[in-house]
C-alpha positions in Angstrom: 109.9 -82.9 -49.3 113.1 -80.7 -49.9 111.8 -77.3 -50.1 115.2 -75.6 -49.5 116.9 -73.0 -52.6 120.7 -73.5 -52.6 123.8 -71.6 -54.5 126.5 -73.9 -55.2 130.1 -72.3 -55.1 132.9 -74.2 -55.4 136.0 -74.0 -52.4 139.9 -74.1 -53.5 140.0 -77.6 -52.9 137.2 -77.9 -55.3 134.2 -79.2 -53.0 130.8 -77.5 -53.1 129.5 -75.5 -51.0 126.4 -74.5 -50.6 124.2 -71.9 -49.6 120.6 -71.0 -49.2 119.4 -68.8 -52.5 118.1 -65.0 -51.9 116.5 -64.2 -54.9 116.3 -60.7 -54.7 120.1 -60.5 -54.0 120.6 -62.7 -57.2 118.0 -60.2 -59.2 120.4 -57.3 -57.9 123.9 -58.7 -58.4 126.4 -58.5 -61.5 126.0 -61.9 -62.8 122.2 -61.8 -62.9 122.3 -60.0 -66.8 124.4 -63.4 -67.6 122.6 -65.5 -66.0 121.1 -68.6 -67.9 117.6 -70.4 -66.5 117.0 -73.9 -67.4 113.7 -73.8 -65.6 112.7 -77.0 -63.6 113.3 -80.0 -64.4 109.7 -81.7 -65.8 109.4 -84.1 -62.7 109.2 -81.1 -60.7 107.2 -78.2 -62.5 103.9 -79.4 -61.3 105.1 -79.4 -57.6 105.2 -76.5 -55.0 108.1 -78.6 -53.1 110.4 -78.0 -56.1 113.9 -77.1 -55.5 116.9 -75.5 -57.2 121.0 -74.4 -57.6 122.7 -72.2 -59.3 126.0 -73.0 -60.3 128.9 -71.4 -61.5 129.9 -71.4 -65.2 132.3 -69.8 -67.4 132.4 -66.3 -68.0 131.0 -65.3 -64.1 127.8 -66.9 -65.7 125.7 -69.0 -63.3 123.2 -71.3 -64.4 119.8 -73.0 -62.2 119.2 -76.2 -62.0 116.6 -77.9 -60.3 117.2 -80.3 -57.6 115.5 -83.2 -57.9 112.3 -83.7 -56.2 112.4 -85.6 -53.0 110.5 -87.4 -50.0 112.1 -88.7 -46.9 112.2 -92.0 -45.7 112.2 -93.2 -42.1 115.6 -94.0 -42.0 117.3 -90.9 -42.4 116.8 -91.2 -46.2 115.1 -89.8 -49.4 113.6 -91.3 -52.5 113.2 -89.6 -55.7 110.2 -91.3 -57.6 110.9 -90.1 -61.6 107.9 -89.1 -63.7 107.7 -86.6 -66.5 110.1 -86.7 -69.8 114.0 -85.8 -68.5 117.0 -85.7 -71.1 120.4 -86.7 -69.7 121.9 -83.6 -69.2 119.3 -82.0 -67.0 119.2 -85.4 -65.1 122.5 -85.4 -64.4 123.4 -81.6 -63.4 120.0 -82.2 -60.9 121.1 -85.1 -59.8 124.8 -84.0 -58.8 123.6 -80.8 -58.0 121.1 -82.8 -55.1 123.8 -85.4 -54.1 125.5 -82.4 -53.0 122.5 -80.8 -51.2 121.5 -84.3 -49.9 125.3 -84.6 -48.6 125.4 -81.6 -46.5 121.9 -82.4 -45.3 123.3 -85.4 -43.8 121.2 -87.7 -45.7 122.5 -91.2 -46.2 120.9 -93.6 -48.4 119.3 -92.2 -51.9 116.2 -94.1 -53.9 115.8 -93.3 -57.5 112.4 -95.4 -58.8 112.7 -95.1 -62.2 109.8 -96.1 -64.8 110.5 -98.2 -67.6 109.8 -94.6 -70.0 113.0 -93.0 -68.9 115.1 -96.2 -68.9 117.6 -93.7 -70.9 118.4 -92.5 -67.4 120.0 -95.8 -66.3 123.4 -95.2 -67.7 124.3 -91.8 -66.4 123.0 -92.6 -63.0 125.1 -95.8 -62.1 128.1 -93.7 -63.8 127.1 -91.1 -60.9 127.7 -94.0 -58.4 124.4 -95.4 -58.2 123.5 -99.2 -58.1 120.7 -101.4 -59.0 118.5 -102.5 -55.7 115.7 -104.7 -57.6 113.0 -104.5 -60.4 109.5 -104.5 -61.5 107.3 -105.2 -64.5 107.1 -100.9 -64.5 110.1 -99.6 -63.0 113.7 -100.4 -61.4 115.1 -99.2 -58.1 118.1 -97.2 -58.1 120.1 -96.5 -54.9 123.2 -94.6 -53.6 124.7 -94.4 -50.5 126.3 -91.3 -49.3 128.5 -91.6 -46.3 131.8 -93.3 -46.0 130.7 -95.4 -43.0 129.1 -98.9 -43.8 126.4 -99.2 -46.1 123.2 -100.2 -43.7 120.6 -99.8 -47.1 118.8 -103.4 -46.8 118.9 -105.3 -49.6 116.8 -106.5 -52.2 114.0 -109.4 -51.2 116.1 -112.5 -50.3 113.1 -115.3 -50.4 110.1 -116.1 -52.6 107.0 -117.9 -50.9 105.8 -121.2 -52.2 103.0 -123.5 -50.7 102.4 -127.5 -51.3 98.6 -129.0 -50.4 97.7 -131.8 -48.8 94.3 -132.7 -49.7 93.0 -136.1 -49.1 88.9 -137.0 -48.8 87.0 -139.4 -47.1 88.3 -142.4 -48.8 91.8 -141.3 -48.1 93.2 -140.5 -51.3 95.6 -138.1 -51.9 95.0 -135.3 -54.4 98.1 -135.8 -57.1 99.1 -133.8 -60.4 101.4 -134.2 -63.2 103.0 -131.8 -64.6 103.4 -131.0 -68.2 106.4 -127.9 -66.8 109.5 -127.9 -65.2 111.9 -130.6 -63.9 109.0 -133.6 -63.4 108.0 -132.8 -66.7 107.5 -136.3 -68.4 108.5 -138.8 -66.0 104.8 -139.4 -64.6 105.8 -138.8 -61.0 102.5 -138.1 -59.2 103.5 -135.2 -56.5 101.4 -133.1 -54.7 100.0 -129.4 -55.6 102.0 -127.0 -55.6 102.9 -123.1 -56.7 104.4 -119.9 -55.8 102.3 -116.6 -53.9 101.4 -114.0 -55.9 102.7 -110.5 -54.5 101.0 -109.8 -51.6 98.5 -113.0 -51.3 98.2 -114.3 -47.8 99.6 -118.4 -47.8 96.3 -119.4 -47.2 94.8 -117.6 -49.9 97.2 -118.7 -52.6 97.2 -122.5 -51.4 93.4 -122.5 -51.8 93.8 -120.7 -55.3 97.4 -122.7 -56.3 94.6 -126.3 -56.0 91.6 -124.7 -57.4 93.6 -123.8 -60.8 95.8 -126.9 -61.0 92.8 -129.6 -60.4 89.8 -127.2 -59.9 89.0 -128.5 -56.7 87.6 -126.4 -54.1 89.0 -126.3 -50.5 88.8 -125.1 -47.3 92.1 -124.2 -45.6 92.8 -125.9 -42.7 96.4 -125.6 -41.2 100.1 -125.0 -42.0 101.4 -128.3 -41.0 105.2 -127.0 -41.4 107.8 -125.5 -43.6 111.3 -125.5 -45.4 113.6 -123.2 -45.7 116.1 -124.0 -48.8 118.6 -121.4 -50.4 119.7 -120.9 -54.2 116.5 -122.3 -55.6 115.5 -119.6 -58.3 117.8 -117.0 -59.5 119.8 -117.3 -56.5 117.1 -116.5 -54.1 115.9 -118.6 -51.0 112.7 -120.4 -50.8 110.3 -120.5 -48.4 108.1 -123.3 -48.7 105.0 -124.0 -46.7 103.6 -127.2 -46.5 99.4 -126.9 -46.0 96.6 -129.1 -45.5 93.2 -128.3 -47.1 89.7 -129.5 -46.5 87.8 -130.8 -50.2 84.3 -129.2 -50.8 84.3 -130.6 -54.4 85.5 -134.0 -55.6 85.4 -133.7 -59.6 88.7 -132.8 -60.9 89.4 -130.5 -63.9 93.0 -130.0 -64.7 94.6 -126.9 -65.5 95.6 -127.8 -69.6 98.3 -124.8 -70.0 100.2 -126.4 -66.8 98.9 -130.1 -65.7 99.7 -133.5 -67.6 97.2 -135.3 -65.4 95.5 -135.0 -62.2 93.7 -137.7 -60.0 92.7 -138.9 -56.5 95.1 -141.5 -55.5 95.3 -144.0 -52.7 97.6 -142.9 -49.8 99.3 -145.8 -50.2 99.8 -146.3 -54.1 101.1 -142.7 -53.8 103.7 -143.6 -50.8 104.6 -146.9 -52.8 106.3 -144.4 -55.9 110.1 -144.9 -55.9 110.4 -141.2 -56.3 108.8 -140.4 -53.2 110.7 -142.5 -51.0 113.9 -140.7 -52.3 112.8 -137.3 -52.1 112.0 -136.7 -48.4 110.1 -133.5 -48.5 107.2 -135.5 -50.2 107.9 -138.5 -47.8 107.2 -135.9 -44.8 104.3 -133.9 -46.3 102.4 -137.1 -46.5 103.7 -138.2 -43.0 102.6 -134.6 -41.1 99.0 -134.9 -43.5 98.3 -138.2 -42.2 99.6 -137.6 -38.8 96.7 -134.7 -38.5 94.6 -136.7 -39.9 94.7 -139.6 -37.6 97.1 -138.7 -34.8 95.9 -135.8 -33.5 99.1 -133.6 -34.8 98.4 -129.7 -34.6 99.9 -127.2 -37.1 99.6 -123.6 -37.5 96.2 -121.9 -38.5 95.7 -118.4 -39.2 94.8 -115.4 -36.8 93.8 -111.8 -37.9 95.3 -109.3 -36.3 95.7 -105.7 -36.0 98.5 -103.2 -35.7 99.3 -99.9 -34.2 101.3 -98.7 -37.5 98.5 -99.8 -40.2 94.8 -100.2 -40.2 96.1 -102.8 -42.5 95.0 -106.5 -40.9 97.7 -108.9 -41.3 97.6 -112.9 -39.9 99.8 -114.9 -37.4 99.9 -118.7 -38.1 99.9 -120.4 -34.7 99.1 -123.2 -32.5 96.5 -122.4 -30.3 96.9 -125.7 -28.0 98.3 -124.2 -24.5 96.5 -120.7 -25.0 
């Protein structure tokens, strides 16, 4: 946290200057009968890591404004995580007033989370320089990067994580949807399963649940048989894809209504013989790599819990265990 007391001056040239607050010198000097208190800012009055400035104003007055509160980041960084009610002013003389602080510190890169309650505070921060970094449901990520070398800040999440499923039973069929959504929607093209990971859902995890909603089919994960890698799919963003093969444990399909036109078990090859597979390759090679594990012996990646010496967190590596 920033724990440091400041007094801003201001040099001929104009640039601030600060230095480290004695209060009892302040108590003692001319301008203290003048001086105006704004108190702390209300994201910081509960905290004993508060900070403030006192800046100059006219008449020899000075005035204290409270830096805004601050943790540092492993990267030579801090981020400011918003909470109580603010109005604009006192956000914005705390805010320059830290930039300044921040600047002499030698910080470099600046993080502002700020919840959806003080959206207010959007405008006068990205006219202070700062620029949207990405968004949630609850809040939206500010940043600001302070020296005049390169900005090294990394950027917003570049991919999203989708899975397909191959799951085919004992009589070798194929389990197929329809979908009432999106780009298939009524051409009755039979494709395989498929869906995006919800935040932090392992690709096993979300392929079992992605089949169980769409055909309510229950699975056992066996493999990631492979994956694509395909840019400007949604928003702009890059796709990762991973193409997995599931064991069934059930057989009697219920299909999700909100999502699903249809759902079925369907011969292997009724399902190749569809014109629309044969154009689209992916589906070609997902039904390839599914029936080249199931009757040639081909291996894929399965999952492997492991530890790490930075979390107690466990976290999986898909590999081929063949060699090891």
């Amino acid at each position: 946290m920033l724990r440091s007391r400041a007094l801003v001056l201001f040099s001929s040239s104009g640039n601030a200057l600060l230095r480290p607050v004695n209060r009892s010198h302040l108590r003692s000097s001319p301008f203290h009968k003048s001086h105006r208190c704004l108190g702390k800012i209300s994201s910081m009055s509960n905290s004993a890591n508060s900070s403030s400035v006192v800046l100059p104003m006219s008449n020899d007055e000075r005035e204290e404004v409270g830096l805004l509160d601050a943790v540092d980041d492993i990267h030579g960084g801090v981020i400011v995580e918003l909470k109580g009610p603010m109005d604009c002013k006192t956000f914005v003389s705390s805010l320059r007033a830290s930039l300044s602080h921040w600047r002499q510190q030698g910080i470099r890169g600046v993080w502002i989370k700020l919840p959806i309650e003080l959206s207010h505070l959007v405008q006068p921060a990205v006219q202070e320089g700062f620029c949207y970094h990405h968004a949630e449901p609850t809040y939206l990520m500010l940043v600001y990067w302070i020296p005049v070398s390169e900005n090294t800040l990394p950027i917003n999440a570049t991919h999203r994580v989708c899975i397909g499923a191959f799951v085919m039973n004992e009589k070798r069929e194929v389990l197929v949807v329809q979908e009432k959504c999106g780009i298939l929607r009524g051409s009755g093209i039979w494709k395989f399963p498929t869906g995006v990971l919800e935040q932090g859902e392992d690709i096993f995890a979300g392929a079992i649940r992605e089949v169980k909603e769409e055909t309510g089919i229950e699975t056992d994960f066996l493999e990631v048989l492979a994956f694509r890698q395909n840019h400007g799919a949604f928003f702009g963003k890059s796709d990762l894809f991973f193409v997995c093969m599931l064991l069934p444990l059930s057989s009697e399909i219920h299909k999700q209504e909100s999502e699903i036109e249809a759902a079925a078990w369907m011969p292997v090859e009724e399902f190749a013989a569809q014109p629309f597979v044969k154009k689209h390759e992916l589906l070609k090679y997902i039904l390839d790599l599914g029936l080249a594990k199931a009757d040639r012996n081909y291996s894929g990646f399965t999952p492997l819990s492991i530890s790490s010496a930075f979390s107690e967190e466990l976290s999986f590596l898909y590999l081929n265990s063949r060699g090891l």
